[in-house]
N, C-alpha and C positions, 0 to 999 in steps of 0.2 A: 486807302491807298489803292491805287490801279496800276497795275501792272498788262505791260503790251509790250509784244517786239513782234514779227512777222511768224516765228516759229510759235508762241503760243497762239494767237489768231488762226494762224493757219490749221493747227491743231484740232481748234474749238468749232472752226467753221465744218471741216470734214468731219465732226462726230455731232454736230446740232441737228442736221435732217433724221439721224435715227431713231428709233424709236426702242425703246429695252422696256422687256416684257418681265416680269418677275415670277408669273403663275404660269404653268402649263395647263392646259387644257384636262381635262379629265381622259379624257379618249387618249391623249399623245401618254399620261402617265399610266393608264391601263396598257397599252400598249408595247409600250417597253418593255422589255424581260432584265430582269437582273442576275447578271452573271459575276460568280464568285472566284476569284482569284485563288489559284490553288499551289503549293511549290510539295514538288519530289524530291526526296532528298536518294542519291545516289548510297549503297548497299556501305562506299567507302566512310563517306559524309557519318554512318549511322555511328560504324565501327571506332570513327573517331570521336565521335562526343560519346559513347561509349568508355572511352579511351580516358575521355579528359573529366570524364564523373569520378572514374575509378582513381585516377592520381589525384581529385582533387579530397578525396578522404584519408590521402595518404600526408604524414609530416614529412615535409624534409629536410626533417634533422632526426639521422638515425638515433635514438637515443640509446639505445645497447653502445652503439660504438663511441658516443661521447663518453659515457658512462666508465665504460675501459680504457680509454686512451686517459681521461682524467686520474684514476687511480694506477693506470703506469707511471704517469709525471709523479704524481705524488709520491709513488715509494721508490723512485729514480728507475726505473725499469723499463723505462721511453728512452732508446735509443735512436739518436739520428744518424742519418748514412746521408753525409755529403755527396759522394759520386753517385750514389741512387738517383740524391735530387738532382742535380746538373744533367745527368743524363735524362731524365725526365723533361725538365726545361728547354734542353737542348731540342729534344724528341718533336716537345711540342710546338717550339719555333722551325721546325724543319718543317713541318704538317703543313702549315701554313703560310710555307712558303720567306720566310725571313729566312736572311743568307747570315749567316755563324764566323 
């Protein structure tokens, strides 16, 4: 199968005079110096991965507080306060902007 239209042709004709060389000389590879790409990391940058090693050993599920809130339910001694929570909800859609 052959394939032509004027954009492949045209294509093949301006890269067939080149010539592509695969080995460099010895001299042009002595020559060269190699420079290594180096990154700073900012005093803040350190402080937070710092930051984010320390939370990542940490659970986050207090287990003391599961612990006791589950033996308040169970011996009934878990009281809820409905205006606590609504005011709370409230609290938190005012924060953000939701109109009540």
């Amino acid at each position: 199968m052959t394939i032509s239209s004027p954009g492949v042709n045209g294509v093949l004709r301006a890269y067939s005079g080149q010539k592509v060389t695969l080995k460099e000389s010895k001299d042009n590879a002595k020559a060269k110096t190699v420079e290594q790409d180096q990154v700073v990391l900012s005093s803040q940058v350190r402080d937070l991965k710092q930051a984010v090693a320390i939370v990542a050993t940490k659970s986050a599920v207090r287990e003391s507080k599961v612990a006791e809130l589950s033996t308040a339910i169970k011996e009934g001694r878990y009281k809820i306060n409905p205006e606590k929570i609504a005011d709370s909800i409230l609290k938190t859609v005012r924060q953000y902007g939701g109109e009540v």
